[in-house]
C-alpha positions in Angstrom: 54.5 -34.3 -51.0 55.2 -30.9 -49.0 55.0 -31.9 -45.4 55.4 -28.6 -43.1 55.3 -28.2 -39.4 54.0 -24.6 -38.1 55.7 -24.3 -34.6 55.8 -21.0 -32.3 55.0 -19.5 -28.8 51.5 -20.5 -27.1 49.1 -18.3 -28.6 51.3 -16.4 -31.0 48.6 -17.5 -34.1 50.2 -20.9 -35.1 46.5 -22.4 -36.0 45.4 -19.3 -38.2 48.7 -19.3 -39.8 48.1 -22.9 -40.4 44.7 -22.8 -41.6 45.5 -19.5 -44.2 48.4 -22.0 -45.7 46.3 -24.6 -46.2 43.7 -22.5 -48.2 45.9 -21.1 -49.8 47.3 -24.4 -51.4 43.9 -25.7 -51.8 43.2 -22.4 -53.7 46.0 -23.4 -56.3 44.5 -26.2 -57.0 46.4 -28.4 -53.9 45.0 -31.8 -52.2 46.0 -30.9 -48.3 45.8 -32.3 -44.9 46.0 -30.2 -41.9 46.0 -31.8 -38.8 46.4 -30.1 -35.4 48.2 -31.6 -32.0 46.6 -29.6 -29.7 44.5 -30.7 -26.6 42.8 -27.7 -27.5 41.6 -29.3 -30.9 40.9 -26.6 -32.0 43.1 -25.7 -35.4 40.6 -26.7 -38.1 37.7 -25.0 -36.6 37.7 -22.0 -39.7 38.4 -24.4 -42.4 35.4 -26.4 -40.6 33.1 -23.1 -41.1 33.2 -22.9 -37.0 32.1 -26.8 -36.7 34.4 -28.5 -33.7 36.2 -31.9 -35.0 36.0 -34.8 -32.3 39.8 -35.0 -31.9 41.4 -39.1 -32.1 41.9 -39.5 -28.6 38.5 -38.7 -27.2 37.2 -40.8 -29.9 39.3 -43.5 -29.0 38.5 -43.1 -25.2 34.5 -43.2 -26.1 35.1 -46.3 -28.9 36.4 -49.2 -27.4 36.7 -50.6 -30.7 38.8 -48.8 -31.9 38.6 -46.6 -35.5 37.8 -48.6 -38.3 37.5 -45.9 -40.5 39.7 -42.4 -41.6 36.1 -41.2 -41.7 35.3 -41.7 -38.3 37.9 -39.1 -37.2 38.3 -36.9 -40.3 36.3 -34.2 -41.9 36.5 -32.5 -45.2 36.5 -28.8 -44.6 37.1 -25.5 -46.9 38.2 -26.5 -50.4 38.5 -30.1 -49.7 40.9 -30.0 -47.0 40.8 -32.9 -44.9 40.9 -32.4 -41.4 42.2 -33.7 -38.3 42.7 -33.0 -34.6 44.7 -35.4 -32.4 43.6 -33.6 -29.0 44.6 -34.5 -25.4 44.5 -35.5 -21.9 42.7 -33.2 -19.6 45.1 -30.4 -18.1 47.1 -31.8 -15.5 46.3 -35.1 -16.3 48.7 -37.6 -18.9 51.5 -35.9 -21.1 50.0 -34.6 -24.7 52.9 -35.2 -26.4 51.3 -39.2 -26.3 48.4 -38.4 -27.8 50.4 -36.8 -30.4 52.0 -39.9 -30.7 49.1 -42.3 -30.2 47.3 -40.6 -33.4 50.1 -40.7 -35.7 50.8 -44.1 -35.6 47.4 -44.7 -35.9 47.1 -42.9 -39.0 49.7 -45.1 -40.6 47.5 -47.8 -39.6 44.7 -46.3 -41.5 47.0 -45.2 -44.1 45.8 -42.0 -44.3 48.3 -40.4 -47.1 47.8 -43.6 -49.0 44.6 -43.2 -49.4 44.2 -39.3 -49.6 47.0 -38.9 -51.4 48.0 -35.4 -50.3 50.1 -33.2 -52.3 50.8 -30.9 -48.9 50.4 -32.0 -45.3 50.4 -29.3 -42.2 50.7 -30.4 -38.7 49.7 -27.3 -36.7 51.7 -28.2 -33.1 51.6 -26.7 -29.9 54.1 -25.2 -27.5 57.0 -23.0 -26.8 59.8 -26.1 -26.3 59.9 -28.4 -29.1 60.9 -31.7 -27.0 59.0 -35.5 -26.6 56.1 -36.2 -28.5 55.5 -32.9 -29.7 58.4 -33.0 -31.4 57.3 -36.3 -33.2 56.2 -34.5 -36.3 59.7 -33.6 -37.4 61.8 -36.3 -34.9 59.4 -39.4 -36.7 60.1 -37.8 -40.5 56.1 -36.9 -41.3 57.2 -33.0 -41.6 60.6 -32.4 -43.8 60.0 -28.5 -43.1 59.4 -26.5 -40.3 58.1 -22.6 -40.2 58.4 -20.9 -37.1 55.2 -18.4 -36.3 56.6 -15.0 -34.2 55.8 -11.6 -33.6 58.4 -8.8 -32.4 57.3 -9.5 -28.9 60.5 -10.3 -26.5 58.8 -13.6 -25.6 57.7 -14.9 -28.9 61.4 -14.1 -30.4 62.8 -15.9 -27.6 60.8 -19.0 -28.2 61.3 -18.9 -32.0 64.8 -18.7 -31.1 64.6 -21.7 -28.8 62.6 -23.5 -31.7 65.1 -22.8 -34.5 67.9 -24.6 -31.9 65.7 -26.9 -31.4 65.1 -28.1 -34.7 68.6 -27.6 -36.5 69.6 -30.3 -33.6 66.9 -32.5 -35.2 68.6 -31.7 -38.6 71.8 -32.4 -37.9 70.7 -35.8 -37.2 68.8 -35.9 -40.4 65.5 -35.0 -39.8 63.4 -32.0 -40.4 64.9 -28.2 -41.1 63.6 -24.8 -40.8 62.3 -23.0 -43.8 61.5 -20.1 -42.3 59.4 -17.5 -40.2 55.9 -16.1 -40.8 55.8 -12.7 -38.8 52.2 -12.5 -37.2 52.0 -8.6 -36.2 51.2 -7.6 -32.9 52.0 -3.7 -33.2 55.2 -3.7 -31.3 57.5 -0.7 -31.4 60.2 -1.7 -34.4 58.3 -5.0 -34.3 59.6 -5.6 -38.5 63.2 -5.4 -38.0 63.3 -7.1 -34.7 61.4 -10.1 -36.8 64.4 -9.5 -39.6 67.4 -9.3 -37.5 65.7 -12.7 -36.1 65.6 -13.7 -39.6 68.5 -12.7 -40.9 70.7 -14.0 -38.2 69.0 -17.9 -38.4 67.2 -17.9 -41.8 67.4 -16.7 -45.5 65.7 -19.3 -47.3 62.5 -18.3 -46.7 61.3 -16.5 -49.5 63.1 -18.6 -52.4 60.8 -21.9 -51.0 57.4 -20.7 -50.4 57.6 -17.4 -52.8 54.7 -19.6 -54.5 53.0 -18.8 -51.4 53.9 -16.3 -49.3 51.3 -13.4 -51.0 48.6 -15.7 -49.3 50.3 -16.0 -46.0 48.3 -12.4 -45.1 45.1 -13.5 -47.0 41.8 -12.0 -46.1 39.3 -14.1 -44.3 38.2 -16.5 -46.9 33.8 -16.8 -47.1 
């Protein structure tokens, strides 16, 4: 199973990146789970065909009961991906990094990889500092790789450069690694080798692990 974690700045295109990945495996022929920790809830949306996903901890706050079902909180979107959205407290209110937290061990509950059997997984996570819960999906062993989303913009670098440090701490203790960066353009002078000299200075595996992949990484809107 190919468990990845799409990390980068607010904003910077994490959840389209996320979603183009995960067509693109279920394209080759790939069972995949994407699930986004976002308060937003709002990274499956395309592969929903624009439909919103009730996100675990609202339905937990409106269901007493519980979830007695995968079901009840999942839907099947573009080419049989199965989707999920952990969501959030309101702004201001409760730290997100719980509800991050709060859905994942309830998925083991529900065993959801046991009984979707996924060949990839994709956890589309928010935020510029990878730290607390949000960093559950690589601290708690559900992603083994991580790919860091950037443009050539000073701020985006700078948080993919906080990530990377980040995560090889995380690694050195034996947990998830980089694997590499996904360049999302936003037209900034020299914007390419910026991205490189980024690249080349923390990555250079990239390529050789998702060459499978990478041509879809750019892929046109899919219908």
């Amino acid at each position: 199973m190919l468990k990845l974690a799409v990390y980068g700045k607010g904003g910077i295109g994490k959840s389209t990146t996320t979603s183009n990945l995960a067509a693109a495996f279920a394209v080759m022929g790939k069972k995949v789970i994407q699930i986004g920790c976002d308060p937003k809830a709002d990274s499956t949306i395309n592969l929903l065909h624009g439909k919103a996903l009730t996100p675990v901890m609202n339905y937990l706050k409106e269901h007493e009961e519980g979830v007695g079902s995968l079901e009840e909180i999942a839907a099947e979107g573009f080419g049989g991906i199965i989707c999920l959205e952990t969501g959030g407290p309101t702004p201001g209110l409760g730290c997100a990094g719980r509800g991050i937290l709060a859905t994942f061990s309830l998925l083991e509950e529900l065993d959801l990889f046991g009984v979707y059997q996924p060949d990839v997984v994709l956890y589309d996570v928010l935020g510029d500092v990878v730290c607390g819960g949000f960093a559950a999906p690589i601290r708690e062993g559900y992603a083994r790789k991580v790919l860091i989303v950037t443009s050539g913009e000073k701020m985006a670098l700078y948080a993919a450069g906080n990530i990377h440090t980040a995560v090889k701490n995380f690694e050195d203790r034996g947990y998830a690694s980089v694997g590499g960066i996904v360049l999302n353009r936003r037209d900034v002078e020299g914007e390419e080798e910026k991205v490189k000299a980024l690249h080349r200075r923390i990555i250079w595996r990239f390529w050789r692990i998702f060459q499978g992949v990478g041509r879809f990484i750019t892929m046109k809107k899919w219908e």
